[in-house]
N, C-alpha and C positions, 0 to 999 in steps of 0.2 A: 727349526720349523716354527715354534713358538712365536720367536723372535720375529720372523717374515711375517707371523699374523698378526703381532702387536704391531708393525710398522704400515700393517696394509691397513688394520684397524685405522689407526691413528690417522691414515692420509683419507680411507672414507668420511670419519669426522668432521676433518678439517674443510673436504669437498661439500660436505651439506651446511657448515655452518656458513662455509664463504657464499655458496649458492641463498640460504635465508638472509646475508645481507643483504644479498643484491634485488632478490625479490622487494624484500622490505624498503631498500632505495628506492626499487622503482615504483612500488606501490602508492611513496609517499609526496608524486611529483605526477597529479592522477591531469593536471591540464599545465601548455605552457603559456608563459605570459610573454606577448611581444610588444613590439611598436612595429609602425610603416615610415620608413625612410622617404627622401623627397621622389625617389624611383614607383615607388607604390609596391616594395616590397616588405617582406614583413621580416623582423628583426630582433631575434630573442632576447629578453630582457633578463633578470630578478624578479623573484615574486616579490609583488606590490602586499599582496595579501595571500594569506596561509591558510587554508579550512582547518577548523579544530575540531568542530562537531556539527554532528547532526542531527537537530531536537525535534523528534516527532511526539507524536498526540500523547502517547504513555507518558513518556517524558516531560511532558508540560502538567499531565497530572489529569487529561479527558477524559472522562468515560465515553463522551460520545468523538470517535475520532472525525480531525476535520475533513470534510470532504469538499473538493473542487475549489479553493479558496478565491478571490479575486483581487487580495489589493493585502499592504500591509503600511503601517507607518508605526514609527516612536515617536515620545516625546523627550523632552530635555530632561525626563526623572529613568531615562530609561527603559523605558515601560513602551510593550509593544503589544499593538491592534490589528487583530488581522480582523478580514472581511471573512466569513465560512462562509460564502453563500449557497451551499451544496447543504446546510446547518439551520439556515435561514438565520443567523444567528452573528454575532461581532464579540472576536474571544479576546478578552483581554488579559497582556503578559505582565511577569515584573521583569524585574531589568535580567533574573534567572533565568529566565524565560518558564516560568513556574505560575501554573492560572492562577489569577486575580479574581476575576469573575468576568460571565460572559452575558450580551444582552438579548434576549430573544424576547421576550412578553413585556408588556408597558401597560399601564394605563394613560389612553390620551386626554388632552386638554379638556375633554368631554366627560372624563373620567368612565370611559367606554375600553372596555381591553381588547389592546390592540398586537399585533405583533408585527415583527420582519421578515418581508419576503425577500428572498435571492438578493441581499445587499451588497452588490459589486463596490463601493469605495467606502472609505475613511477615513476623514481626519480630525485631528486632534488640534487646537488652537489653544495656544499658553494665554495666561492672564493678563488681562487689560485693564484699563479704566474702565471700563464699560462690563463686561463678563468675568467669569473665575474661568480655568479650564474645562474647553467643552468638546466632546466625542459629538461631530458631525458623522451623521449615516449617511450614505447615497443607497437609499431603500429601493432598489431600482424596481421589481415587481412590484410594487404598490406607486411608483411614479412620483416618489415625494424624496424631499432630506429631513431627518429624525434628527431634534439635537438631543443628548443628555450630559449631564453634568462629570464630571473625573471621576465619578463613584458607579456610573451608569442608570442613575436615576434620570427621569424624563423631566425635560425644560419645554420643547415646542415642535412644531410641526412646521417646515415650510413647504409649502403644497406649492404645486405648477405654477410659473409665473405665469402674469398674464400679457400680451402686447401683437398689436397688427402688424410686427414686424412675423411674428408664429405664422406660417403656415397654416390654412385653415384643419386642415387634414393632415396636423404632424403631430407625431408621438412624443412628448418628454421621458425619458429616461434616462436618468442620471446615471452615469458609472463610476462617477469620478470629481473630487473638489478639491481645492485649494481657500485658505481663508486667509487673508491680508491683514496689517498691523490697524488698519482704519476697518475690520468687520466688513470687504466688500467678499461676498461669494464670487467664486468664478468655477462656473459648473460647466463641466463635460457630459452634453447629451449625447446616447449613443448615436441616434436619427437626427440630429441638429446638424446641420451643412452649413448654415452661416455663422462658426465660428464658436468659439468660448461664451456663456450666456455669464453675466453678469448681475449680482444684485444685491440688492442690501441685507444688513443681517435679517431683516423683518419678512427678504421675500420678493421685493418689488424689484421690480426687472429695471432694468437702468439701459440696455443695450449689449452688445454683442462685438468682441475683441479678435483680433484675429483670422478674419475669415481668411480660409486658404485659397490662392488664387487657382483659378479652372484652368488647367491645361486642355486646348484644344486644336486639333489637326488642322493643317491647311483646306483639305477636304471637308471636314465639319464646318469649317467659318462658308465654303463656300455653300455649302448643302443649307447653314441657319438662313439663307437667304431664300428658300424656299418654304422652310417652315412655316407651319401659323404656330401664334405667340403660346398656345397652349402646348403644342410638341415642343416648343423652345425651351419653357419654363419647366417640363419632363423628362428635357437632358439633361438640364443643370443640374435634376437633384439624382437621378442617376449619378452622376459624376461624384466618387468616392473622394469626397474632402473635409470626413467627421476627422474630432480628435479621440482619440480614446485614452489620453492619460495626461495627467498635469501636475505640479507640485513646484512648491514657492521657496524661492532664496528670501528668507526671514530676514538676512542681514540687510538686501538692498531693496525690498520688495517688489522682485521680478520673478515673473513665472517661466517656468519651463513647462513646453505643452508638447506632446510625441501623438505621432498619428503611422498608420500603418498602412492605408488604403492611397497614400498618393504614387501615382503610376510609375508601376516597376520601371521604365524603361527613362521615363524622364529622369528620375533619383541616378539611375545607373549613368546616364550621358553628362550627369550634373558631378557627379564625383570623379569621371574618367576626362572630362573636360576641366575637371578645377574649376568649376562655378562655385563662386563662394556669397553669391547674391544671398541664397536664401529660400528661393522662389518654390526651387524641389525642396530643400533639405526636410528629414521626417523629422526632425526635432526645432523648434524656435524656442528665440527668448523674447519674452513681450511685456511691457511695462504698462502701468495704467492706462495707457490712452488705446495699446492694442498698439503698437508699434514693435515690429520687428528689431531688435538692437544685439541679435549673438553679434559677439565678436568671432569671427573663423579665420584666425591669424595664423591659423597651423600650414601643415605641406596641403593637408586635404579636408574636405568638406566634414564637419561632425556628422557622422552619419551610417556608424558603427564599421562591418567592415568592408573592405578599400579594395583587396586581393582576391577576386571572386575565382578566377582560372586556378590558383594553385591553394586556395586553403578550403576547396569546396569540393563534394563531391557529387556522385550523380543524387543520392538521397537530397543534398542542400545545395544550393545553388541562385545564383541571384543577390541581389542586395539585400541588407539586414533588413527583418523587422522588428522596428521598435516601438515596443508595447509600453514603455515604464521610464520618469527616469529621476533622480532621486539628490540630491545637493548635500556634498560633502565638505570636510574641513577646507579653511583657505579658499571656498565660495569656489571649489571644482566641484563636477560632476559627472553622473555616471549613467548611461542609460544600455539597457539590456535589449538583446537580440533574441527573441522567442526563437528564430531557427535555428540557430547553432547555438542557443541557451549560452550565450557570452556576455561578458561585463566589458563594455568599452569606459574609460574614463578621461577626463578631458580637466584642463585647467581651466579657469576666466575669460580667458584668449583665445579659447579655440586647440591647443594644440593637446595631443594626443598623448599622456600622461606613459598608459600602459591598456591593455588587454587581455584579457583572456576568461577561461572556461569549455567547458567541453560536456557532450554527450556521454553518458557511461554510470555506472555503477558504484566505482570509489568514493571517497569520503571526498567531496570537493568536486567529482562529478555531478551534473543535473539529468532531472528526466524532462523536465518540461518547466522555464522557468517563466514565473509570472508575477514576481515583482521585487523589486531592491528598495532599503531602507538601512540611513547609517547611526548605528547606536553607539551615542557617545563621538570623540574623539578618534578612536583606534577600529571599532567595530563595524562589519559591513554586513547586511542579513539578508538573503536571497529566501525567498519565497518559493518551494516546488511546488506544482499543482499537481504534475502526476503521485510526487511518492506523499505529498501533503504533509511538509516539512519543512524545517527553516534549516538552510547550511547556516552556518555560523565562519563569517570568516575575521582573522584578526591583523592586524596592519603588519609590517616585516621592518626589521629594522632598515632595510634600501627606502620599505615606504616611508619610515618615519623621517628619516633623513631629506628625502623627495619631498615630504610636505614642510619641512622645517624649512627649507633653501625658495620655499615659496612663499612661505608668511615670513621669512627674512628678506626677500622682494619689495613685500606689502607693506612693508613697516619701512621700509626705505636704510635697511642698514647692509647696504652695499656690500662690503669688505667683510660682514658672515655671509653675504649671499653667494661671494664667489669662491669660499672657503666651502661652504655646501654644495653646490656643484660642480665643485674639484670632487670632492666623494663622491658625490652620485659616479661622476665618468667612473672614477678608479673600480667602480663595480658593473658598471655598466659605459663601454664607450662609444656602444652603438646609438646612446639618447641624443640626439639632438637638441631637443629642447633645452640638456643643459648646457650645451655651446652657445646656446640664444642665451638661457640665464646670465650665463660668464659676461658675455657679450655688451647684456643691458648692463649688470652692475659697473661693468668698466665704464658703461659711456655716462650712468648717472656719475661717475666718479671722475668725468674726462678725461680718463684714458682711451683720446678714442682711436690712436694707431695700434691700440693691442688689441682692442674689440674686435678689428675688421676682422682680425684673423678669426676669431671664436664665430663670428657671422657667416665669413666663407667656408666654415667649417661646416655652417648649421645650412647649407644656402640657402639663409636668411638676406634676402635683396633690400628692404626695407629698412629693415636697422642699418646694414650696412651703408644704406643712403645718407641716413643718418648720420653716421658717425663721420663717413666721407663729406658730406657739407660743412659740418666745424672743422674739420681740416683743411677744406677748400677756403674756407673762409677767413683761419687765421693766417695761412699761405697767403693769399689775395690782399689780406688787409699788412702783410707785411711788405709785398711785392707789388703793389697797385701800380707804381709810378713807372715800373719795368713792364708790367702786365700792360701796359695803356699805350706803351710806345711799342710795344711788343703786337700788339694789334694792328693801330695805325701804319707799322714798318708792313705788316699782311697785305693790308688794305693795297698801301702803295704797288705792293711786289707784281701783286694778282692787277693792278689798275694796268700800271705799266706792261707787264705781260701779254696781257690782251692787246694794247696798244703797239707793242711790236709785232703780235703776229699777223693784224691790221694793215701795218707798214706792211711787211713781207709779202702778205697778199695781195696789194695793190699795187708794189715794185713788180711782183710776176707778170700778173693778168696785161701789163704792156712790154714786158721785154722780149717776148717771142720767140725767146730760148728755152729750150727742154727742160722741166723742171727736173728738179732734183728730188733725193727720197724725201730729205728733211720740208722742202717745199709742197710738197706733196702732205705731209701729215699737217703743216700750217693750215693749210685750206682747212682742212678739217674744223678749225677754229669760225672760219667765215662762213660755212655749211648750218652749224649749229644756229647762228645767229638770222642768216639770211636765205633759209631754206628754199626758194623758189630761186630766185636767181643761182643760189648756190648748188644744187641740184643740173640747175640747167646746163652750168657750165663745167659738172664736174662728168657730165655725158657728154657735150659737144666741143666741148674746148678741151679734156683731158687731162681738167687739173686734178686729175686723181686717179689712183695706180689700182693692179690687186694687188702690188706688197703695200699700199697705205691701207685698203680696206684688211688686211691680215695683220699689221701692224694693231690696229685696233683692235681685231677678234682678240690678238692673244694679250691686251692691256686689256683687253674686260674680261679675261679668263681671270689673268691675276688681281685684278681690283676685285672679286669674289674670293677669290682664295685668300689675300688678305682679308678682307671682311670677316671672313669664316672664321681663322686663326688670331686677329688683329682685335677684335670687338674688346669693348672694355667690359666688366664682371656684371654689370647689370645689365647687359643684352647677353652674354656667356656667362653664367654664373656655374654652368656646368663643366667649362672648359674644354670642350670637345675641339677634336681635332681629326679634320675632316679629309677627305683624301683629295688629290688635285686633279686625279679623274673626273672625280665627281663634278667639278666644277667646268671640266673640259666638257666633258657630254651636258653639261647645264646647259653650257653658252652655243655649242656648232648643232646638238642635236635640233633645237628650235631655229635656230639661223640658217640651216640646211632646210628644213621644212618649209619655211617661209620662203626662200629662194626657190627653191624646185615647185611648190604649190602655186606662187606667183606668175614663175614664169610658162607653167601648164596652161593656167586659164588665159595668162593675156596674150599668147600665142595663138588661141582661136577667137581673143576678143580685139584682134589689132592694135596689141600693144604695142608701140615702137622701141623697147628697151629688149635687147637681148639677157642670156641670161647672164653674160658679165656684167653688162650694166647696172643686174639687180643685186648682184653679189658686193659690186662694188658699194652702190649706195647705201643698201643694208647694213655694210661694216662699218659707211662712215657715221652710219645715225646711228651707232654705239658709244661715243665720245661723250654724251650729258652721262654715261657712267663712273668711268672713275674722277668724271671733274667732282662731281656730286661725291658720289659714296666713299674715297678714300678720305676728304675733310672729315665727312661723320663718322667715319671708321677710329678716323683720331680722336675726334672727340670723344669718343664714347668712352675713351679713357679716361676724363674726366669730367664729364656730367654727372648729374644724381640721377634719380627717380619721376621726379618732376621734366625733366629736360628730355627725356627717353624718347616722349610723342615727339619731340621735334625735329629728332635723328628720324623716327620712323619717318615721317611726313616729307624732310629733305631726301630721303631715298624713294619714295614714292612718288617726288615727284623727277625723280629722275626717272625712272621708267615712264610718266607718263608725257617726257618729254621726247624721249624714245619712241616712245608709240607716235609723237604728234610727228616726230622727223620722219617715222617711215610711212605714214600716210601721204605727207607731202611728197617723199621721194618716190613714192611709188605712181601718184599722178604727174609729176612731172617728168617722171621717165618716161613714163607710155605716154606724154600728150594726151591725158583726157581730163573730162569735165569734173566737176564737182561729186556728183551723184554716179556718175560712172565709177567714177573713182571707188565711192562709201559701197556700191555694188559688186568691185573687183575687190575689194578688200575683206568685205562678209566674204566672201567665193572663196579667197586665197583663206581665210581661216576654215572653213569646212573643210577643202582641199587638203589642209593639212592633217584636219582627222580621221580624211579619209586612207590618204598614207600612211598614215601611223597604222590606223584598222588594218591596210593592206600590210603592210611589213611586220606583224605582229601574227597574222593568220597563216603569212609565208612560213614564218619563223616556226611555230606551229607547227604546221604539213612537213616542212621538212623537218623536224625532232619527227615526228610519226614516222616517218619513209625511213629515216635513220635508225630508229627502234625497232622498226619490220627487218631490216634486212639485217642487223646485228641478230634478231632471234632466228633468223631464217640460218644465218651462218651459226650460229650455238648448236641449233636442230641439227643440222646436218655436221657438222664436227661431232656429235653427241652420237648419232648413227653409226658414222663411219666408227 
């Protein structure tokens, strides 16, 4: 019995130490870190970054803890400023994050003592020609920027700018700045609409960078036309297009500016549409002149995150807002999501580095986050304003690796670059980004038939353009003299071609003997070409069948489903492979509609074409189809990027050759006018959506009739 209790002992043990591993596992993995694939799904990563600690106000050494913070930044000595604006107050850290000292009282320029109210920004500007390092205030309660020197001793006061571009009736209120390698200010008013305010270190207003453009309704441009110019000028500034946050890439002196007020729904149609213009995005990168220049070379817009249905809940929901965003090693960045308190990070390019953070209470959970700053090389420090605290996160060896294989890019040494994102996949094989790496390095190395493959891995279409052109080119430049007869033999094939089915058509139209099937599909040739005559006689002479109008149907079924299947990588780069139904009900479902709608109305508008007649002609103005789109279908095999609009354009204008044959064949079968015509044509397009309505309402009623008398038999089977 002993023995049963040491063994039962032993296995209780065993069960709580294994259960405190696993607690402690989970404990220690409190957010996950992903990326978004080209699909816009989301895709577990490695951690980028690791939380170590949590440094609150005790820990920093305050007596007075910080409350309600607004902004934080480092410098290059490591040393971290946060904004206390709940403190009225600017606390300064060492690289420990151990107070330094903090700035509340001053004597000003007047030698009059002054202090700080609710100072929402801070920055810090390293030494120049011109300055030593100086702690910029954005003293927003008082409507001024405070500079003092690295020691927190008082330098100057730059008060309100002045200029006629102000608003007579607007507020300055700074919450936010940036200082450039040439001393120009670039201030974030909260109530400013037109843009970044600009100025010299002395103060003087210079002009306005950035302004966001106004998204406005159909309905709104029509209704500005009613306004008078004072209600006009009281919508624009309703229209939320401040910035509220900004900070400078030191190496290239470009700013990143984050705004949070432009219109949820626009941001949302901009990131689910792949607009990568700019126009919505809540983040820009903007260079002296106030020019817009992100690169957004990624799958989707910088614009935090992408998967709103399945990584949201009913509490969060909607597109990110971004409050903050902050410039890391190898010139990436990072900017944060107040709603779901996340850290999205991005490289140069645009492309989506890693992710993550989360809601909650663990060491590396937030409560409400309000601002990022990267200390040093390794260090990332997130700002909380509810628990009034710094998380402390530290780089991961996937990260350190991740940023190594990217300033191995930057420096141009290829063969480490594709040795470092071989490691990244091996730990992560869902990145993309490092198939694009592989990809580039091969092609600066001209390898560019192995690149393709790392390209169509990443479906990266543009690189892979790339690297398909030097190989179109050194093919071309080896093959020209074969490629040139190779054409002209075309030219000839396709000249001749035509010219026999020419002959054939003019032998028929006198020999007075019954054509044949093959004769019958020739015409078709002369139809395309000479649509009035051709029409005329393919209804009164019977140079055309309904096996040559079905002949046709089912050659523009299959010149789509080739197309579908057939297309080259940069019009497919997804490969899909589509079903051949699909393409069946593409082509009879409209071709039925049009036939039976046409021949409704011109039946009581004294049309003289029955409805074989319209069937037939319909099928034969199918032909500028696959003459058109099976050459581009080829092509597309080997064009680039550039050539792409030209496939589209030769397919578009085959349908609109299409459309021009059945306009004519529809007049010339029924004998009528010009305008008669453009009359029965609008009719027969209505006609058709009125059939559709009706067949759709059918379909409808009866699923109802059929769901009633299924539950009517259940019930009563149920009874019995």
């Amino acid at each position: 019995m002993k023995k049963f209790n040491k063994i039962l002992c032993t296995f209780f043990a065993l069960l709580m130490v294994v259960t405190a591993a696993c607690i402690t596992a989970g404990a220690s993995s409190a957010y996950q870190t992903y990326v978004y694939d080209v699909y816009g799904e989301a895709l577990y990563s490695p951690d980028a970054y690791t939380a170590i600690s949590s440094v609150g106000s005790d820990a920093m050494g305050l007596e007075l803890p910080i409350e309600n913070p607004g902004d934080m930044v480092t410098d290059e000595a490591q040393n971290v400023y946060i904004a206390d604006t709940g403190n009225n107050r600017i606390v300064v850290l060492d690289r420990y994050y151990k107070v330094n000292f903090t700035i509340t009282t001053f004597s000003n320029d007047q030698g009059v003592p002054d202090k700080l109210t609710a100072p929402q920004g801070v920055f810090v500007s390293e030494p120049n020609e011109k300055y030593g390092k100086l702690i910029w205030v954005c003293d927003t309660g008082s409507n001024r920027i405070v500079v003092f020197d690295e020691f927190g001793n008082f330098q100057r006061i730059v008060e309100e700018p002045e200029s006629s571009l102000f608003d007579q009736d607007s507020v300055y209120k700074p919450v936010a700045m940036a200082v450039d390698a040439y001393n120009r200010l670039y201030v974030v008013s909260s109530t400013t609409y037109q843009g970044i305010i600009v100025m010299t270190d002395e103060g003087e207003f210079t002009g306005f960078i950035g302004a966001q453009a106004v998204q406005m309704s159909a309905w709104d441009i029509i209704w500005r036309r009613f306004q008078t110019k004072e209600q006009r000028e009281q919508q624009e500034q309703k229209v939320s297009t401040e910035f509220n946050n900004i900070t400078i890439n030191k190496n290239k002196g470009l700013v990143y500016v984050t705004t949070s007020t432009i219109d949820e729904a626009a941001v949302s149609g901009a990131i689910t549409g792949k607009d990568k213009s700019g126009t919505n995005s809540p983040v820009k990168l903007l260079n002296a002149n106030g020019s817009e220049i992100m690169r957004r070379n990624g799958f989707w817009m910088p614009a935090g995150e992408i998967d709103f249905s399945s990584r949201s809940t009913d509490e969060i929901t909607g597109v990110s807002t971004i409050i903050d965003a902050a410039v890391g090693p190898e010139d990436t960045w990072s900017i944060i999501d107040e709603k779901r308190n996340r850290i999205y990070t991005y490289d140069f390019d645009g492309n989506l580095l890693f992710a993550f953070g989360d809601n909650g209470t663990m060491l590396g959970n937030l409560g409400s986050i309000e601002a990022i700053a990267y200390q040093g090389e390794k260090t990332m420090l997130i700002l909380d304003k509810t628990n009034d605290n710094i998380t402390v996160f530290q780089r991961t060896e996937y990260g350190d690796i991740l940023l190594q294989a990217i300033a191995a890019e930057s420096t141009q040494d290829f063969d480490l670059a594709i040795n470092l994102w071989t490691d990244v996949l091996k730990r992560n094989s869902n990145f993309d980004s490092a198939y694009v790496g592989i990809g580039q390095a091969m092609y600066r190395n001209k390898d560019y038939a192995n690149s393709l493959t790392y390209f169509e891995s990443a479906y990266d279409t543009d690189n892979w353009s790339n690297s398909y052109k030097e190989i179109r080119k050194e093919w071309m430049s080896t093959y020209f003299l074969l490629l040139l007869l190779l054409i002209v033999a075309l030219i000839v094939v396709v000249m001749l071609f035509f010219k026999w089915m020419a002959k054939i058509n003019k032998r028929v139209a006198t020999s007075g003997k019954k054509r044949t099937f093959g004769q019958e599909i020739a015409y078709g040739f002369h139809i395309i070409f000479h649509p009035f005559d051709g029409f005329w006689d393919l209804k009164h002479e019977k140079r055309g069948s309904v096996r040559g109008a079905v002949f046709f149907i089912v050659l523009a079924i299959a010149t789509f489903y080739y197309q579908a299947i057939g297309q080259g990588y940069l019009l497919d780069p997804y490969a899909s492979l589509p079903s051949i139904w699909g393409q069946v009900f593409g082509v009879l479902v409209p071709l039925f509609l049009f036939v039976l709608a046409n021949w409704c109305l011109t039946t009581l508008f004294e049309g003289e074409g029955s409805f074989k007649d319209i069937f037939i002609a319909s099928g034969y103005c199918l032909l500028p189809i696959p003459l058109l789109v099976i050459p581009t279908t080829i092509y597309s095999n080997f064009c680039i990027s550039t050539e792409t609009d030209i496939i589209g354009f030769i397919s578009g204008f085959a349908f609109i050759w299409l459309g021009l044959l059945l306009f004519f064949g529809t007049m010339v079968t029924h004998d009528y006018s010009m305008g008669k015509n453009i009359i029965t044509v609008v009719g027969t397009i209505v006609g058709m959506v009125f059939i559709m309505f009706l067949a759709v309402l059918f379909t409808t009623l009866v699923g109802k009739i059929v769901g009633l008398v299924t539950n009517i038999v259940d019930e009563i089977q149920y009874r019995l």
